[in-house]
C-alpha positions in Angstrom: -22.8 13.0 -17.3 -22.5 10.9 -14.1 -25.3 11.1 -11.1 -23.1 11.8 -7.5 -22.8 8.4 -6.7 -21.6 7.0 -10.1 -18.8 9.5 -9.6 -18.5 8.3 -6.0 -17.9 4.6 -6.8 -15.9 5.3 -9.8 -13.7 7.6 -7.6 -13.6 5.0 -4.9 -12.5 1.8 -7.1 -10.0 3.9 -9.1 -7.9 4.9 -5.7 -8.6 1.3 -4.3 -7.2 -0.1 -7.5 -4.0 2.2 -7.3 -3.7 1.6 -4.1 -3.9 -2.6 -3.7 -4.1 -3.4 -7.4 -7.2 -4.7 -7.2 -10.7 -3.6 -7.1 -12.9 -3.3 -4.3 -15.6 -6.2 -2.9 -19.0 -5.4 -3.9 -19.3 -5.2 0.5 -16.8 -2.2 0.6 -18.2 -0.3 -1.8 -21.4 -0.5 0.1 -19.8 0.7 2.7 -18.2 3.2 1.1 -21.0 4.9 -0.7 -23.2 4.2 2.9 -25.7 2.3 1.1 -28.0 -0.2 2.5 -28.0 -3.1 0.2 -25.5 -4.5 -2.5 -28.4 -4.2 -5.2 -27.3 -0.5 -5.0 -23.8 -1.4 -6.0 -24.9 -3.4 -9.2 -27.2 -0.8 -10.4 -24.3 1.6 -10.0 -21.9 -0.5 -11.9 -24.1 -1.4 -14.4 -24.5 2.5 -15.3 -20.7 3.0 -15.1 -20.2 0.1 -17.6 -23.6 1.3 -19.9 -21.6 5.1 -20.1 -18.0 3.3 -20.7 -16.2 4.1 -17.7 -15.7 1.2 -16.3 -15.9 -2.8 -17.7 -16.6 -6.0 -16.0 -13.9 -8.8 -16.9 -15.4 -12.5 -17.7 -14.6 -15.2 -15.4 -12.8 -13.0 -12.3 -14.5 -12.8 -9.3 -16.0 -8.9 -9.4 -12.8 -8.2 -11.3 -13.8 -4.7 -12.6 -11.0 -2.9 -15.2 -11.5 1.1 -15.4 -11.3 2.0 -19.0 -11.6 6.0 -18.5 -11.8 8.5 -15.7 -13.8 11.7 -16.4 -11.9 14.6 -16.2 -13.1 15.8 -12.9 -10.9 12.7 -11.8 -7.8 13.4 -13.5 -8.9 11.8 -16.6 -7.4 13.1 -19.7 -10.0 14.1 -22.7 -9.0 11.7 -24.6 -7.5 7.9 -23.9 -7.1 7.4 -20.5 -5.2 3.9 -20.4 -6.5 1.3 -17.7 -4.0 0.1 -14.9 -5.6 -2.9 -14.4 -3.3 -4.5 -11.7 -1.2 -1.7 -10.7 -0.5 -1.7 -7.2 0.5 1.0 -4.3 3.7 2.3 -5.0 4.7 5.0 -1.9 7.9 5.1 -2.5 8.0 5.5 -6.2 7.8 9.7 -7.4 5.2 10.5 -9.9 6.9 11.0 -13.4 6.7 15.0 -14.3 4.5 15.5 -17.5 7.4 15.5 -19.9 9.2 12.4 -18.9 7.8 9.0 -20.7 6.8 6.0 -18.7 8.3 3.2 -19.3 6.5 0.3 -20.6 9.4 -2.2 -20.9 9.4 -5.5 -19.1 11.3 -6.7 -16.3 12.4 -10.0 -15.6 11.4 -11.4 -12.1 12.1 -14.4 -9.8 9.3 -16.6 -9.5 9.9 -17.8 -5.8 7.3 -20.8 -6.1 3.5 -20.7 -4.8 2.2 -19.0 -1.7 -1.0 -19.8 0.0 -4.0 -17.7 -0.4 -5.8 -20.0 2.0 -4.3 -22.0 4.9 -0.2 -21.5 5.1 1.9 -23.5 3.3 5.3 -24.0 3.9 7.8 -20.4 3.1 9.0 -20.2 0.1 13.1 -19.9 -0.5 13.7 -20.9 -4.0 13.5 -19.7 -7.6 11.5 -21.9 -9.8 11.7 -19.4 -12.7 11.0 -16.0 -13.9 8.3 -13.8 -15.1 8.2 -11.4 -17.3 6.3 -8.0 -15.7 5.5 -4.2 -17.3 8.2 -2.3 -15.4 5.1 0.8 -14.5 4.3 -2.0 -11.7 7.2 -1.8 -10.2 8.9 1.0 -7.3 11.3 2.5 -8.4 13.6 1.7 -5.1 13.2 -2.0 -3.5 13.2 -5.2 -4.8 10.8 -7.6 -6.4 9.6 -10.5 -6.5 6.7 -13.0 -8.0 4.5 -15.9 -6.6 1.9 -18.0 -8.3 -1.2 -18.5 -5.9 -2.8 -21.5 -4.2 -6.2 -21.5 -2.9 -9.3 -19.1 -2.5 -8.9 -17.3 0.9 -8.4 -13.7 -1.7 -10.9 -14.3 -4.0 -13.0 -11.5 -3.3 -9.7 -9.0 -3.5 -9.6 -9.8 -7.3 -7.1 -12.8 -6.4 -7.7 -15.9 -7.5 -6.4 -19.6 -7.5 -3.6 -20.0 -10.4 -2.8 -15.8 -10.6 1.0 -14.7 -10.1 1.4 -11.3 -7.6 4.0 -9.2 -7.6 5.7 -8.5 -4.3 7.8 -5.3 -3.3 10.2 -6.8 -0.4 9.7 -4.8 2.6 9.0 -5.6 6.9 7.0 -2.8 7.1 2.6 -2.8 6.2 0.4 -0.3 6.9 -3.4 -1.3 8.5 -5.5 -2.6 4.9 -2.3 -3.5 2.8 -1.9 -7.3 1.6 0.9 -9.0 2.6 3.2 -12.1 2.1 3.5 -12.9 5.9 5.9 -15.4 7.7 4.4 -17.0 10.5 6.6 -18.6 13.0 9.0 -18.6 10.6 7.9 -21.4 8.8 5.0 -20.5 7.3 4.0 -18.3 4.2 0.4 -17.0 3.4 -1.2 -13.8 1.6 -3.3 -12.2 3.4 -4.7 -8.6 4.5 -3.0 -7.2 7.6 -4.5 -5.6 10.5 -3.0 -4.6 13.6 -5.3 -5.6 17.0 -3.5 -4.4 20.0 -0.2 -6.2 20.6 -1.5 -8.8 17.9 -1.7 -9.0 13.8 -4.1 -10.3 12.6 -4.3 -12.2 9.0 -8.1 -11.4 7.0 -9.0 -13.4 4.2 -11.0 -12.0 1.7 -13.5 -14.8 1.3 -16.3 -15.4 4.0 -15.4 -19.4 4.2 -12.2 -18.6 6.0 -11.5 -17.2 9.2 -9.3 -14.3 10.4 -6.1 -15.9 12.1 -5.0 -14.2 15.2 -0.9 -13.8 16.7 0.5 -12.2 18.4 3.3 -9.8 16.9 6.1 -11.5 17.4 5.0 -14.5 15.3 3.8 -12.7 12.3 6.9 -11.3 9.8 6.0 -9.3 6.6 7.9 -10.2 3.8 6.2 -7.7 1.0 3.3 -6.0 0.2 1.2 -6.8 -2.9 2.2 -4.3 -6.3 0.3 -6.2 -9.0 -1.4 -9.0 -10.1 -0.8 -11.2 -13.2 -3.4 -13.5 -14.9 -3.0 -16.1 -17.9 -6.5 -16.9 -19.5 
């Protein structure tokens, strides 16, 4: 049996890990549960992983994988399967009961690196592919990979060295991460947040600064389905 709050912050990182494929910092889910200190957060955590809900991965920054919901969040009686680094997917239906999902993989372009930290040059090329579960994927749009450079994401779940998986697309909502184009030259991953007639590009690590355009300079080139990590 889970207290309010345990229920709270399991509800809370499950629909932020379907929604961005990656779990929540420890500062939004203080936020999110209104508590006053981040000691709050850890006890909570620590109960969730004590009762099985939820388990805390080994070298990844507050990487947290749900391993069952309860059923008053969906969860089935028995064997809910973790979606680790599933991502949003709006324009993809939700599969009726009786049709299977498919688990196959699908073959990607991997377009290079992109910058989790200061842009880098864009990237145009395919320096291989990458093999990904086809559940990550829309079912309408196209796809692509990039390996990541840098730290700038690192408390999104997004580390140095990790391949994301893009859906192409111009359009982000407020929150989403993004491969953005700036001035048509540059590439970075970032959060994006609309400020009046300007974008601006978070990181999600304290070291870096927020980068402010305005709109015409800023291009999004895909929003962030999933995350890949070799160990």
């Amino acid at each position: 049996m889970l207290t309010k709050k345990q229920l709270d912050l399991l509800d809370f990182i499950h629909k932020r890990v379907q929604r961005d494929g990656v779990p929540p910092s420890f500062d939004e889910m203080k936020v999110a549960l209104d508590l006053r200190s981040k000691s709050g957060i850890h006890r909570l955590i620590t109960a969730l992983e004590e009762r099985g809900f939820i388990r805390r991965l080994a070298h990844r920054a507050r990487a947290i994988e749900i391993v069952k919901l309860p059923e008053s969040l969906g969860g089935a009686p028995s064997g809910f399967q973790p979606r680790v680094i599933d991502g949003d997917r709006p324009d993809a239906p939700r599969p009726a009961a009786s049709e299977p999902v498919t688990l196959s993989a699908v073959e990607l372009p991997l377009m290079g690196r992109i910058a989790a930290g200061v842009p880098i040059e864009a990237i145009s090329h395919v320096s291989s592919q990458v093999a990904v579960p086809g559940s990550m994927l829309s079912s309408t749009g196209e796809h692509y990979a990039l390996e990541v450079k840098g730290d700038s994401m690192i408390d999104a779940g997004i580390n140095d060295g990790d391949v994301v998986v893009i859906r192409e697309t111009s359009s982000a909502d407020d929150g989403d991460i993004v491969v953005a184009l700036v001035e048509d030259h540059e590439a970075t991953l970032k959060r994006f947040l609309r400020r009046g007639n300007a974008i601006a590009l978070e990181a999600a690590n304290p070291a870096y600064e927020t980068r402010v355009f305005p709109a015409d300079k800023v291009k999004v080139q895909g929003r962030l389905v999933g995350l890949i990590r070799t160990y």
